[in-house]
N, CA, C, O and CB atoms as a CASP TS submission, in Angstrom:
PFRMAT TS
TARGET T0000
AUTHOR 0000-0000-0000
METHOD Language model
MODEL 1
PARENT N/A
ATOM      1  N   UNK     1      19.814 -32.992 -19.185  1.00  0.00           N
ATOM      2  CA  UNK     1      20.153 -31.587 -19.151  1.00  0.00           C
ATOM      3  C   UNK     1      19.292 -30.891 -18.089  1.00  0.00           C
ATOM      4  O   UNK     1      18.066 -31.001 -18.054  1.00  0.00           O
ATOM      5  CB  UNK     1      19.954 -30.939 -20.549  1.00  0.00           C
ATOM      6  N   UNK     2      20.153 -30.030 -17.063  1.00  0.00           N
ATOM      7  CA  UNK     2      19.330 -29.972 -16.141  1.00  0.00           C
ATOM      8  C   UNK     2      19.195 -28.111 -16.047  1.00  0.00           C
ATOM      9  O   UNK     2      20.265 -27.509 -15.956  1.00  0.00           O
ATOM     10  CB  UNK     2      19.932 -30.918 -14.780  1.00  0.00           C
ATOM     11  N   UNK     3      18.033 -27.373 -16.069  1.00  0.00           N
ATOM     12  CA  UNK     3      18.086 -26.197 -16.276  1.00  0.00           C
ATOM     13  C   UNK     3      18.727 -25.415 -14.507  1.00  0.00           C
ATOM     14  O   UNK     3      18.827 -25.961 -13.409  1.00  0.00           O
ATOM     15  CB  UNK     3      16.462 -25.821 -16.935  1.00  0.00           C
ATOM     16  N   UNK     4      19.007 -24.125 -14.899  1.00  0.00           N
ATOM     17  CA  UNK     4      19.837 -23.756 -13.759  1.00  0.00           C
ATOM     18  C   UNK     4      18.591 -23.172 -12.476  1.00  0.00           C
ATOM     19  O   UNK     4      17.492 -23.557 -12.875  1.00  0.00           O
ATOM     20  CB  UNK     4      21.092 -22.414 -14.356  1.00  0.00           C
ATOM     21  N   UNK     5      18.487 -22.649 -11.560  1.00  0.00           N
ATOM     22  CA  UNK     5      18.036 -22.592 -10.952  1.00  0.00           C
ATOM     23  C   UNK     5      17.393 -21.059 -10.716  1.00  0.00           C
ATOM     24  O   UNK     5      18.249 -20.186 -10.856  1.00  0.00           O
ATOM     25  CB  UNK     5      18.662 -23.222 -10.353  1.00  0.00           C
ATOM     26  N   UNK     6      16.496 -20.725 -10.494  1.00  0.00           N
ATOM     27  CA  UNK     6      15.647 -19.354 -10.519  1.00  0.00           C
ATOM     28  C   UNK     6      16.280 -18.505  -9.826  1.00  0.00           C
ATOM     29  O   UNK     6      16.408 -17.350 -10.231  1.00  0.00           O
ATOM     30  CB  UNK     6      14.256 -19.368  -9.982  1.00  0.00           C
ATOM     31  N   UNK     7      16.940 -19.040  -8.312  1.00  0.00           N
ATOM     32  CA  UNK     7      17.388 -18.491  -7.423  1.00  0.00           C
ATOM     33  C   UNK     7      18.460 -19.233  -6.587  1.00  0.00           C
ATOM     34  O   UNK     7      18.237 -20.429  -6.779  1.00  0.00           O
ATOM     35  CB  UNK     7      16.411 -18.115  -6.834  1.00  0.00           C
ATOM     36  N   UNK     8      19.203 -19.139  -5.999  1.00  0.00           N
ATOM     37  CA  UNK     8      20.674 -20.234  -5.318  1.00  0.00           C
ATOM     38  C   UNK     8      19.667 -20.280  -4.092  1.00  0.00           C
ATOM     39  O   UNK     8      19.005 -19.463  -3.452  1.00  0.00           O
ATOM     40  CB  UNK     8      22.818 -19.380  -4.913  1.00  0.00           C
ATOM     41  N   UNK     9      19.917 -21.834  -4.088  1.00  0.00           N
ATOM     42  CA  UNK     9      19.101 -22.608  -2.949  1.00  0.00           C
ATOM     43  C   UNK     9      19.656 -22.055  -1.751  1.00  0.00           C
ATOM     44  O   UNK     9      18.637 -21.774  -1.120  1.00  0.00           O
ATOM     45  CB  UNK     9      19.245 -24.283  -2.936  1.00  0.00           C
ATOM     46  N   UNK    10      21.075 -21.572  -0.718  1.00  0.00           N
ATOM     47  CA  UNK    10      21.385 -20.681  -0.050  1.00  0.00           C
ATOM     48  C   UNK    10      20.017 -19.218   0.653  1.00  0.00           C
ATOM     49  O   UNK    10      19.518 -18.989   1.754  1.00  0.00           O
ATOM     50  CB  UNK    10      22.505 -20.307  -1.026  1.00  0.00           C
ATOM     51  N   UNK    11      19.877 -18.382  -1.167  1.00  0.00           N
ATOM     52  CA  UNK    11      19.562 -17.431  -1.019  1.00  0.00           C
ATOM     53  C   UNK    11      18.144 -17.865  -0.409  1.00  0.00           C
ATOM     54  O   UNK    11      17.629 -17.518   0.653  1.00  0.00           O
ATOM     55  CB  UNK    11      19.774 -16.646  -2.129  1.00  0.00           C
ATOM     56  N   UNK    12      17.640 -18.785  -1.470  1.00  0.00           N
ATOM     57  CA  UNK    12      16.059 -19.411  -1.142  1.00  0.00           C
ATOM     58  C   UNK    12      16.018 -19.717   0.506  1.00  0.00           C
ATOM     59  O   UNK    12      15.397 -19.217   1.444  1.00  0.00           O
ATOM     60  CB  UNK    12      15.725 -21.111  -2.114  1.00  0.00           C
ATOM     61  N   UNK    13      16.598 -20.356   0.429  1.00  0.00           N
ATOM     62  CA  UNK    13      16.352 -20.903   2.544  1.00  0.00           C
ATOM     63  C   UNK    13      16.241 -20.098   3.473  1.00  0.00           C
ATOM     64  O   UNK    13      15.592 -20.343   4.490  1.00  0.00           O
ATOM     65  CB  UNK    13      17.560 -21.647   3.394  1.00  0.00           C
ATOM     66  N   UNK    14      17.051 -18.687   3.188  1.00  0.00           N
ATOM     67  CA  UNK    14      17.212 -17.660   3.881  1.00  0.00           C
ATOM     68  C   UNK    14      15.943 -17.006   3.696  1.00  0.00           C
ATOM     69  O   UNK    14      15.247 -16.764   4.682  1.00  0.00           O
ATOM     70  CB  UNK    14      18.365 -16.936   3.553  1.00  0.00           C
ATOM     71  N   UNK    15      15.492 -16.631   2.296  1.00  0.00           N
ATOM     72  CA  UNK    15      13.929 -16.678   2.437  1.00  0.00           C
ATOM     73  C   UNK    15      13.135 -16.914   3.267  1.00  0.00           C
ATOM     74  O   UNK    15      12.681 -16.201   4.162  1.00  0.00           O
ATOM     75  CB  UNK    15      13.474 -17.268   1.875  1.00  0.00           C
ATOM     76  N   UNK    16      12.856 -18.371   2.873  1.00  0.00           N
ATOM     77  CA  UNK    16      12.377 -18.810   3.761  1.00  0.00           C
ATOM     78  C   UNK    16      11.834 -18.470   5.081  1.00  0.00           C
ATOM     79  O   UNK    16      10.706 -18.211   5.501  1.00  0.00           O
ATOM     80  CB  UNK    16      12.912 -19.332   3.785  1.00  0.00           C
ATOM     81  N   UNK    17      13.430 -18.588   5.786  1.00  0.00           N
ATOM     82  CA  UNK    17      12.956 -18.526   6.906  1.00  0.00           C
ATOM     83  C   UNK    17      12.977 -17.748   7.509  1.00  0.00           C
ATOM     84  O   UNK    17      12.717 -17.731   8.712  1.00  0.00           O
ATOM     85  CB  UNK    17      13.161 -19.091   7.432  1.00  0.00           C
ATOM     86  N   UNK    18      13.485 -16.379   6.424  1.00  0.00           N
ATOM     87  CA  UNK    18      12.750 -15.001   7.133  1.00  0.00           C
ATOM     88  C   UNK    18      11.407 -15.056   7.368  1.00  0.00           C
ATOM     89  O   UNK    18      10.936 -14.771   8.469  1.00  0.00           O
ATOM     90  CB  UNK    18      12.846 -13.734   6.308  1.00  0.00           C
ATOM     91  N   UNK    19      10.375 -15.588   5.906  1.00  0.00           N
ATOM     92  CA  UNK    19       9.457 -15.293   5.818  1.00  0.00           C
ATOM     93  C   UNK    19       8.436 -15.963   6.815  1.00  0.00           C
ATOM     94  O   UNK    19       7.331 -15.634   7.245  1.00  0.00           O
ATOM     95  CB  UNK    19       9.350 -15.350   4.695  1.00  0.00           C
ATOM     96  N   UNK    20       9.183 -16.925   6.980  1.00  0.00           N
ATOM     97  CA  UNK    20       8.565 -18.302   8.355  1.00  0.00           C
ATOM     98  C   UNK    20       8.555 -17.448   9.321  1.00  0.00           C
ATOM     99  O   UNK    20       7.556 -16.759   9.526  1.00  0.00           O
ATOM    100  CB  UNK    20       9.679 -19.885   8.929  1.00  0.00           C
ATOM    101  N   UNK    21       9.673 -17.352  10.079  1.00  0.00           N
ATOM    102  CA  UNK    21       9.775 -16.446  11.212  1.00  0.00           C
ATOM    103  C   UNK    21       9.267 -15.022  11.688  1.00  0.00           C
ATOM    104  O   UNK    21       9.516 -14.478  12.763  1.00  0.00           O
ATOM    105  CB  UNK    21      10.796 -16.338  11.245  1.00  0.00           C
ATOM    106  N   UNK    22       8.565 -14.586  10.732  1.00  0.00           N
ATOM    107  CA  UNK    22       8.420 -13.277  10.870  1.00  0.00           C
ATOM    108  C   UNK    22       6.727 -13.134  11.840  1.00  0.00           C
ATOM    109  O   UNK    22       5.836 -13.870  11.415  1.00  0.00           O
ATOM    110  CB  UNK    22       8.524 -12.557   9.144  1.00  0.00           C
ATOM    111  N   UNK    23       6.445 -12.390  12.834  1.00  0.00           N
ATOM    112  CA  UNK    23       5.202 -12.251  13.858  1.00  0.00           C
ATOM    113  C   UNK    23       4.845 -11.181  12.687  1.00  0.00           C
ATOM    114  O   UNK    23       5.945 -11.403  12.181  1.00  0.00           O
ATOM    115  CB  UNK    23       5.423 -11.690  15.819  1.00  0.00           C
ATOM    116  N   UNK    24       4.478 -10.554  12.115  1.00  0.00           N
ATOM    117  CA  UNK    24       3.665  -9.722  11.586  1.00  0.00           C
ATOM    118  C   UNK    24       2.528 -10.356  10.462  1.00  0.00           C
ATOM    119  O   UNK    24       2.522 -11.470   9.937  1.00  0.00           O
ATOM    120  CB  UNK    24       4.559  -8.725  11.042  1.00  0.00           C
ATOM    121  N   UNK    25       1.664  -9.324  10.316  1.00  0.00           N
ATOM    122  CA  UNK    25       0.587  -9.912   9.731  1.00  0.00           C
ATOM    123  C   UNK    25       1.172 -10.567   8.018  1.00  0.00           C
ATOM    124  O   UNK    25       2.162 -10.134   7.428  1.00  0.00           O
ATOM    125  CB  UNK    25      -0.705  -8.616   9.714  1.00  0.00           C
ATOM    126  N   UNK    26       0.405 -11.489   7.599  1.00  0.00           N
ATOM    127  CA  UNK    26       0.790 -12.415   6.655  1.00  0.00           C
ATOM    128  C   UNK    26       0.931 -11.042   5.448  1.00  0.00           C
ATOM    129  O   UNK    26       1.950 -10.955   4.763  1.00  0.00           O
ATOM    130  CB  UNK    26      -0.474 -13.876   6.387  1.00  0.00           C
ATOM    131  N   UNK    27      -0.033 -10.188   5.331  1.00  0.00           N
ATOM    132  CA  UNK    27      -0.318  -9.376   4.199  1.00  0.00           C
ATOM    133  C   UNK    27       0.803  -8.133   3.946  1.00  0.00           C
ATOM    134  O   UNK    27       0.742  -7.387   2.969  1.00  0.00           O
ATOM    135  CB  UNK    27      -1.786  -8.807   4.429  1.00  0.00           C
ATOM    136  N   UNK    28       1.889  -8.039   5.054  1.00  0.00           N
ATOM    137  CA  UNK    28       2.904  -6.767   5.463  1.00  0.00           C
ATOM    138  C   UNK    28       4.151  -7.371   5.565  1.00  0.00           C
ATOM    139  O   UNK    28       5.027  -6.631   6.013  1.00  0.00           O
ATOM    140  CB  UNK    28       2.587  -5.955   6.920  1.00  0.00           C
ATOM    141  N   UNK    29       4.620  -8.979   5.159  1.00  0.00           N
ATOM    142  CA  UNK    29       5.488  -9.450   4.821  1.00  0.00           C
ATOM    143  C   UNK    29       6.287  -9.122   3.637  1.00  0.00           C
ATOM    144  O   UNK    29       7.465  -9.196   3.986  1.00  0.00           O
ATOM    145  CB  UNK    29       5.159 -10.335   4.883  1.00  0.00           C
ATOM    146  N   UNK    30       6.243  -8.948   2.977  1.00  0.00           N
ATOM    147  CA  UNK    30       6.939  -8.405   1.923  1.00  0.00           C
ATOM    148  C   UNK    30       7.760  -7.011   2.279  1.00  0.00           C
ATOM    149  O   UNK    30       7.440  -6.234   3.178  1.00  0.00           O
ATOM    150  CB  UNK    30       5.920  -8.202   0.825  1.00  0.00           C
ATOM    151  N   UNK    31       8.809  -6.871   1.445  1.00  0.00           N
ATOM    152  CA  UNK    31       9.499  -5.775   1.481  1.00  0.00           C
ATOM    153  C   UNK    31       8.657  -4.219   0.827  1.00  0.00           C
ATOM    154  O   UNK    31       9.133  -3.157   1.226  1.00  0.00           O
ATOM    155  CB  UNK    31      10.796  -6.238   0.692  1.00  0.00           C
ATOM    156  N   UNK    32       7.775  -4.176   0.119  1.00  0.00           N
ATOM    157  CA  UNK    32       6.958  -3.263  -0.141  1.00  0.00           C
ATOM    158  C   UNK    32       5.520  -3.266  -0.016  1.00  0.00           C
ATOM    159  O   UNK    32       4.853  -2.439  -0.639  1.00  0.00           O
ATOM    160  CB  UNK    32       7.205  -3.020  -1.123  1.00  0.00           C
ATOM    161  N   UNK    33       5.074  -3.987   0.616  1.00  0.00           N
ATOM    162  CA  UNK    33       3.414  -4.717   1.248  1.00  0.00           C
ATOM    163  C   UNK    33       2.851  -3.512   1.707  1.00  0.00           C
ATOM    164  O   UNK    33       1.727  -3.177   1.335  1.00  0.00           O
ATOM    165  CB  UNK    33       3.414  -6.019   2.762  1.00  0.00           C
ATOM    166  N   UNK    34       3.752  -2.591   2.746  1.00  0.00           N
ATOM    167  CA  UNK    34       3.256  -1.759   3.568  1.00  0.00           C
ATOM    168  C   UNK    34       3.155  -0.564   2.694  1.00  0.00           C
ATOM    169  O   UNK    34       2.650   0.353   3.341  1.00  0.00           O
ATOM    170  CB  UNK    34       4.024  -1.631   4.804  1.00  0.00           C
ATOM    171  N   UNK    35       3.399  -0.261   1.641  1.00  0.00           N
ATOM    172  CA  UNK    35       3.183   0.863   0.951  1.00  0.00           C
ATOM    173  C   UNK    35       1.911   0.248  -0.173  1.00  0.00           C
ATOM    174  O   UNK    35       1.151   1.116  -0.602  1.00  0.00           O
ATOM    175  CB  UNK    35       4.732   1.463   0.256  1.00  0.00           C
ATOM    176  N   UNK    36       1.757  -0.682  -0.477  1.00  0.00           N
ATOM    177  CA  UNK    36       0.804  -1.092  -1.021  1.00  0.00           C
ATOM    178  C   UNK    36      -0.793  -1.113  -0.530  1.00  0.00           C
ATOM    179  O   UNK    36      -1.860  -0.822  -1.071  1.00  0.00           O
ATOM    180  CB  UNK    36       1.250  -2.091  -1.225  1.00  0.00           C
ATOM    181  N   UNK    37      -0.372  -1.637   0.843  1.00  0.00           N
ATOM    182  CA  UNK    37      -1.227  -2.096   1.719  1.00  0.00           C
ATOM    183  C   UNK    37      -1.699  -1.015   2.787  1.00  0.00           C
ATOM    184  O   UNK    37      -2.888  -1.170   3.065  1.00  0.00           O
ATOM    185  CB  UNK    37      -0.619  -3.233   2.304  1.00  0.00           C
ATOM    186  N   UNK    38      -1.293  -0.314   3.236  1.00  0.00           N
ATOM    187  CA  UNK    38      -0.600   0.982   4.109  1.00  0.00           C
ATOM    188  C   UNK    38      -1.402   2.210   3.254  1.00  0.00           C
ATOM    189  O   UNK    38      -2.549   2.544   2.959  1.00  0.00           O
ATOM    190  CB  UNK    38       1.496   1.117   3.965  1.00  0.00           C
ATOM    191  N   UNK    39      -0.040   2.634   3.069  1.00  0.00           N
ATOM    192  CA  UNK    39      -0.156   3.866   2.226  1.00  0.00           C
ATOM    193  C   UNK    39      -0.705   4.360   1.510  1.00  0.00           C
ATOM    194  O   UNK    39      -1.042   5.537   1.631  1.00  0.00           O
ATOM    195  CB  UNK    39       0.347   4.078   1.773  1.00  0.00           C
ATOM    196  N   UNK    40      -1.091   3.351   0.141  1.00  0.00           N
ATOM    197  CA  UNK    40      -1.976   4.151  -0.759  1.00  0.00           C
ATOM    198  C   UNK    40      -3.165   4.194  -0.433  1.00  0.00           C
ATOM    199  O   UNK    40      -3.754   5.052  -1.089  1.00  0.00           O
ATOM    200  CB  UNK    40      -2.012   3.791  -1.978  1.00  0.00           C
ATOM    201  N   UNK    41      -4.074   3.445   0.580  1.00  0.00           N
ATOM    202  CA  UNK    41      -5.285   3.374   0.687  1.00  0.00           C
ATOM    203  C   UNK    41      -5.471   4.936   1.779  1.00  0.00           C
ATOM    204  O   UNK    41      -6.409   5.722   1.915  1.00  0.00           O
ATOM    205  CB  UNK    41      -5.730   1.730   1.268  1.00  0.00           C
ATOM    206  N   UNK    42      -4.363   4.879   2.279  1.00  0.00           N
ATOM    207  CA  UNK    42      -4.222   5.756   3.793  1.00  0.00           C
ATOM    208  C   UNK    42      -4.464   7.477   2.430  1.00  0.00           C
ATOM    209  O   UNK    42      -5.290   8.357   2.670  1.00  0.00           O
ATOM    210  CB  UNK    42      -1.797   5.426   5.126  1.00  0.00           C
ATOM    211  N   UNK    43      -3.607   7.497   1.264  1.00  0.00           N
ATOM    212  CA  UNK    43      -3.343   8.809   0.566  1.00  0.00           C
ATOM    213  C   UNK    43      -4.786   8.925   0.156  1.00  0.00           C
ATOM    214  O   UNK    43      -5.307  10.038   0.228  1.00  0.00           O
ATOM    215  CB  UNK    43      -2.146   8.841  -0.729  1.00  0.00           C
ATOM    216  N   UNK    44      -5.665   7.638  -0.373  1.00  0.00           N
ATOM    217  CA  UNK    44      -6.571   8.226  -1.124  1.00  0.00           C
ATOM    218  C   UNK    44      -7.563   8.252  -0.704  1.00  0.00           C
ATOM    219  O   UNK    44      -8.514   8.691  -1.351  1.00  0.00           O
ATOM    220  CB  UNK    44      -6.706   7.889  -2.103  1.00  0.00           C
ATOM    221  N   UNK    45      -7.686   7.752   0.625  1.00  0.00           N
ATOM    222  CA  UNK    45      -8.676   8.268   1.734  1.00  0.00           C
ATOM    223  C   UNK    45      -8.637   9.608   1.999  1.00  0.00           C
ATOM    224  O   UNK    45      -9.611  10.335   2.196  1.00  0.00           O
ATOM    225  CB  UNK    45      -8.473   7.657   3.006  1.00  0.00           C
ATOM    226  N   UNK    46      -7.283   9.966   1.999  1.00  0.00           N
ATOM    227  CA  UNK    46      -7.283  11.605   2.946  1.00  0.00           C
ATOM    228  C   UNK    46      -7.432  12.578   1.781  1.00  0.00           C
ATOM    229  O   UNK    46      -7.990  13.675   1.823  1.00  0.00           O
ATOM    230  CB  UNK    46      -5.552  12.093   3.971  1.00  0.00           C
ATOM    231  N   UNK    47      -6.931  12.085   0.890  1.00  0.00           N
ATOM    232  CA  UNK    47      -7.531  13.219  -0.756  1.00  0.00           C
ATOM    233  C   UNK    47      -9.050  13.216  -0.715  1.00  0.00           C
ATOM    234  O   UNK    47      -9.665  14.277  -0.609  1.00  0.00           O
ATOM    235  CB  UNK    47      -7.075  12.394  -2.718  1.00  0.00           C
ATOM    236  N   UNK    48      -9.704  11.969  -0.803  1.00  0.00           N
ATOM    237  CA  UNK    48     -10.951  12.427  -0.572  1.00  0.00           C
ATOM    238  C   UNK    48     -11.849  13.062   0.211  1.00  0.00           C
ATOM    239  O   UNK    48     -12.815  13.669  -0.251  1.00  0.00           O
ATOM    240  CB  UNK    48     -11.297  11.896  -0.642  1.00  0.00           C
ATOM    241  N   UNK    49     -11.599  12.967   1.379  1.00  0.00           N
ATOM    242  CA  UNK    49     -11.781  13.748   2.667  1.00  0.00           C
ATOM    243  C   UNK    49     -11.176  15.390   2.264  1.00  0.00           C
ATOM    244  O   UNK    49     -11.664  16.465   2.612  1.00  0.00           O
ATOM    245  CB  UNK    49     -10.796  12.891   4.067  1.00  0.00           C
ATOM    246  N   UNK    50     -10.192  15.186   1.580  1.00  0.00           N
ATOM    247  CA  UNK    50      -9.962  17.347   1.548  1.00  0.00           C
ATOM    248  C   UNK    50     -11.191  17.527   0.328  1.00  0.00           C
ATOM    249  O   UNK    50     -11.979  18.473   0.317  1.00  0.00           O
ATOM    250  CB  UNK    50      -7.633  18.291   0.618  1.00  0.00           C
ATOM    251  N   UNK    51     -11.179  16.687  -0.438  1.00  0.00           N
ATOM    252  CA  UNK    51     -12.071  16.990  -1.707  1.00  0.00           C
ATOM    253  C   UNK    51     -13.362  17.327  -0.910  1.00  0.00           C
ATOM    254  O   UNK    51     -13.997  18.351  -1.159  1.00  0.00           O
ATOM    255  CB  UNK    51     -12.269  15.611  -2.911  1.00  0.00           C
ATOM    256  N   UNK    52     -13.669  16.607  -0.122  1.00  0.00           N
ATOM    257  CA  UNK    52     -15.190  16.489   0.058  1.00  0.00           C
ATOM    258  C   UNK    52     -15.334  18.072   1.506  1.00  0.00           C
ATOM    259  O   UNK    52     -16.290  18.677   1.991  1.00  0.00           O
ATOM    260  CB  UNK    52     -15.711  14.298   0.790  1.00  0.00           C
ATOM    261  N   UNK    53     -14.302  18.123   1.632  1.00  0.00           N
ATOM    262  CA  UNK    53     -14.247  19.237   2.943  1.00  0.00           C
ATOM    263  C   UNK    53     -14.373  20.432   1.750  1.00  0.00           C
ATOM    264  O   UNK    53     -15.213  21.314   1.925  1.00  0.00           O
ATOM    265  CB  UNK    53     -12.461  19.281   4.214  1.00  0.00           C
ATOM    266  N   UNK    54     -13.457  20.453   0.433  1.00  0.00           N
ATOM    267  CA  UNK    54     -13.605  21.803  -0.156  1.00  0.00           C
ATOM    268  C   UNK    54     -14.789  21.777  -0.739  1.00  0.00           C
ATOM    269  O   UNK    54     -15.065  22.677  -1.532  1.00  0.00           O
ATOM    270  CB  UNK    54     -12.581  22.228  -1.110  1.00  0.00           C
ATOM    271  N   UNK    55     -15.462  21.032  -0.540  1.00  0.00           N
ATOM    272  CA  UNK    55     -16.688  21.091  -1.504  1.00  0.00           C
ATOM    273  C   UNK    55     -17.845  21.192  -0.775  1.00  0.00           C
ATOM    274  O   UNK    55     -18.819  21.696  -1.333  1.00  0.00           O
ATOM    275  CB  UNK    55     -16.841  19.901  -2.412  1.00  0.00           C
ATOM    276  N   UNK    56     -17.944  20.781   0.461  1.00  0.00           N
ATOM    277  CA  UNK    56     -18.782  21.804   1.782  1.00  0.00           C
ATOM    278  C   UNK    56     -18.113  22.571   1.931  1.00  0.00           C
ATOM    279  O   UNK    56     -18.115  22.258   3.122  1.00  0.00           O
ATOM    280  CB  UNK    56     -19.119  21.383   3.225  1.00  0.00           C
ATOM    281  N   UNK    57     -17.107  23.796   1.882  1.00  0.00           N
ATOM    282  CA  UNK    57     -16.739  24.748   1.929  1.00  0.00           C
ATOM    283  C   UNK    57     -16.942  25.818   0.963  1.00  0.00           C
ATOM    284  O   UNK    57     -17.025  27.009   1.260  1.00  0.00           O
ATOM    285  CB  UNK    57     -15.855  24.509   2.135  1.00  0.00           C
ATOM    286  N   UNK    58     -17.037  25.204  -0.512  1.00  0.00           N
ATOM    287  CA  UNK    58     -17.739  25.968  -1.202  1.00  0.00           C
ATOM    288  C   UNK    58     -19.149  25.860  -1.598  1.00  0.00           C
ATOM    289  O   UNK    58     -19.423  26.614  -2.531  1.00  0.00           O
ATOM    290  CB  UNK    58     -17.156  26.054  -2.052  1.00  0.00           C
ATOM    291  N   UNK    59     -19.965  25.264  -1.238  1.00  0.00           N
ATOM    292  CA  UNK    59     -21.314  25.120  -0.737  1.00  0.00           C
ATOM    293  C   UNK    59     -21.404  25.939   0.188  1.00  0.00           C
ATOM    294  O   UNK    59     -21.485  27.144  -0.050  1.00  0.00           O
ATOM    295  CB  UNK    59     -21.716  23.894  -0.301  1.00  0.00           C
ATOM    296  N   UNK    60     -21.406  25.633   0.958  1.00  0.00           N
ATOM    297  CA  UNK    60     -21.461  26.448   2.658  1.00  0.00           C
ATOM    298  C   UNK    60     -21.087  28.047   2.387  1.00  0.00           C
ATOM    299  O   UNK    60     -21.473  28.833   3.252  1.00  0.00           O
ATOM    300  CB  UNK    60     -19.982  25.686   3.998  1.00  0.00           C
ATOM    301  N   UNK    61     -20.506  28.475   1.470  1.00  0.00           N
ATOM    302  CA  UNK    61     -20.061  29.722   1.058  1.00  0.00           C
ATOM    303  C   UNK    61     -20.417  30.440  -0.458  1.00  0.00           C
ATOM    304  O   UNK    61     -20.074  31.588  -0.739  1.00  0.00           O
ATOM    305  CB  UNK    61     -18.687  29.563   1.197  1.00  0.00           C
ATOM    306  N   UNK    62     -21.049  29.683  -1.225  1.00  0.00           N
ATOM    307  CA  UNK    62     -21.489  29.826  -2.504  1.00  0.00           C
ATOM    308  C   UNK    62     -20.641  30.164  -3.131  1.00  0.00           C
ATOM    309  O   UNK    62     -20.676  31.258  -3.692  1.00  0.00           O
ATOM    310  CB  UNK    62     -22.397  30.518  -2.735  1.00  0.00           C
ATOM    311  N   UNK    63     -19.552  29.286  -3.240  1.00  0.00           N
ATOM    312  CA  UNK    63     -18.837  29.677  -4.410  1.00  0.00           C
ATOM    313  C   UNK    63     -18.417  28.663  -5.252  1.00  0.00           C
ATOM    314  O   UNK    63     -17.874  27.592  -4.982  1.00  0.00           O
ATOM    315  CB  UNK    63     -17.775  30.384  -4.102  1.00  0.00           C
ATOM    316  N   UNK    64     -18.850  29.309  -6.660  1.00  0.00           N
ATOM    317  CA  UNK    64     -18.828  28.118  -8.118  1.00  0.00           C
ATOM    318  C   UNK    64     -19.978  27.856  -8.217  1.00  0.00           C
ATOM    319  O   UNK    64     -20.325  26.974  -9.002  1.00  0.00           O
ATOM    320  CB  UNK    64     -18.039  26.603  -8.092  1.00  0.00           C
ATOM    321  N   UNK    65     -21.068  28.670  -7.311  1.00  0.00           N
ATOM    322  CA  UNK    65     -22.316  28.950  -8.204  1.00  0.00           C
ATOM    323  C   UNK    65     -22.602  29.317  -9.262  1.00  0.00           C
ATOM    324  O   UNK    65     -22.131  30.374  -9.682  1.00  0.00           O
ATOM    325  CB  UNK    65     -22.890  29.531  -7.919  1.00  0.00           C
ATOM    326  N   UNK    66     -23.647  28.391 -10.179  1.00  0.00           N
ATOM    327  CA  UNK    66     -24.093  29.162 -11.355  1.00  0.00           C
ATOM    328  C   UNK    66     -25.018  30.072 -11.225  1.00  0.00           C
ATOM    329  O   UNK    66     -25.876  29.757 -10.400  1.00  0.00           O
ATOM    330  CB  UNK    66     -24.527  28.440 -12.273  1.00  0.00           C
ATOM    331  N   UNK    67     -25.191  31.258 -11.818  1.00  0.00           N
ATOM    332  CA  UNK    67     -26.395  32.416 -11.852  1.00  0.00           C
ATOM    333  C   UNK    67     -27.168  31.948 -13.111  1.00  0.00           C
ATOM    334  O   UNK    67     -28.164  32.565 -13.488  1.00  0.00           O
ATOM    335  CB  UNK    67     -25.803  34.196 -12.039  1.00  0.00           C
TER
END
């Protein structure tokens, strides 16, 4: 008894040899790599950077001082 197959050997090859063929870096292969890999590091870099800008801004201006 032979179990069926995960994926049609067709679809698999084509895989393949997208994934063979492809010049880009090994880590941006995938169909969503670049938002993984990319993007979120890129969003939560620049959130921190406004955080840290409003927060020398309200330093620099005294505001949310305690008396």
């Amino acid at each position: 008894m032979t179990e069926a197959p995960f994926l049609p050997r067709e679809r698999l090859f084509k895989q393949q040899q997208y994934f063979q063929n492809l010049t880009k870096h090994t880590y941006l292969k995938g169909r969503y790599d670049v938002v993984t890999s990319v993007a979120i590091p890129l969003a939560l870099a620049a959130s921190s950077l406004f955080m840290i800008g409003c927060g020398v801004y309200n330093m620099s201006h005294g505001i949310g001082k305690k008396e």
